[in-house]
N, C-alpha and C positions, 0 to 999 in steps of 0.2 A: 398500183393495185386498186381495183374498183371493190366496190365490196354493196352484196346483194340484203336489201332487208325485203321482211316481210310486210304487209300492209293489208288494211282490211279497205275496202273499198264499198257503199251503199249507192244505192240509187234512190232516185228521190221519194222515193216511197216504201225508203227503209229497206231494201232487200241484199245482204250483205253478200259478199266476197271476198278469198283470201286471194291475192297477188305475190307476187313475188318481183321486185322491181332492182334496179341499181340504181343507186342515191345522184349518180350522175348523170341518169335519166332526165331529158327534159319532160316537164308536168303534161305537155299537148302528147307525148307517147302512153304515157299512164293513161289518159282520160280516153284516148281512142285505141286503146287494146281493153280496157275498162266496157266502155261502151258495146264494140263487135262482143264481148262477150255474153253482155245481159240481154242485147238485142236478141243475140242469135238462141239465145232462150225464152225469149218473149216476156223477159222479165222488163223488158226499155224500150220504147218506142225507138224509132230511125229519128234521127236529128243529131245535133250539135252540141256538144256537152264539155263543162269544162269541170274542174274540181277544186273543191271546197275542204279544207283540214280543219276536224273537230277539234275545238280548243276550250276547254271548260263549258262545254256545253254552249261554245259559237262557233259557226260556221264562217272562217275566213278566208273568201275565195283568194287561188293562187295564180300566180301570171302564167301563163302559157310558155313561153317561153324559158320561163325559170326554169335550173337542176332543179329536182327534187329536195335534197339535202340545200337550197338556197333558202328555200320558202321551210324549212325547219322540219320537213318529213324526216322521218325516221323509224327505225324496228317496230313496227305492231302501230304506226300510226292508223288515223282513222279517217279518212276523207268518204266527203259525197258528193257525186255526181250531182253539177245544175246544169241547164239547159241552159245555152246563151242564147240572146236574143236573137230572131230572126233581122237579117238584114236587108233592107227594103229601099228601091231605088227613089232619088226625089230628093 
């Protein structure tokens, strides 16, 4: 049995969202259903975006690859959207 939390999600300039995710989500599905959504409200530039779980007031980014429930998300967590670095040939 999977089981669905809820989560608030920001972008980097503070603009909040409620999601609804499964704990067995990997973090790179949250961050890019996260993103199409802010974009497509012109709330978040187009680019590459991974995310970050509020923890006493620090921001601890999360592996990509992780569950959700790996990196410690959970019901009414609070993450933000950062922008990964652009990647450059050389």
């Amino acid at each position: 049995m999977t089981n669905e939390i809820e989560v608030e999600v920001r972008t980097p300039s503070n603009q909040p969202a409620e999601f609804r995710a499964n704990e067995e989500e990997r973090v790179v599905t949250l961050a890019q259903h996260a993103t199409a959504y802010f974009v497509e409200r012109q709330l978040l530039g187009e680019g590459q975006y991974g995310l970050s779980l509020l923890e006493d007031g620090t921001a601890r980014p999360l592996a990509d690859d992780a569950r959700l429930e790996e990196e410690g998300v959970e019901e009414h967590s609070v993450l933000v959207l950062r922008a990964k670095p652009k990647k450059t040939d050389g």
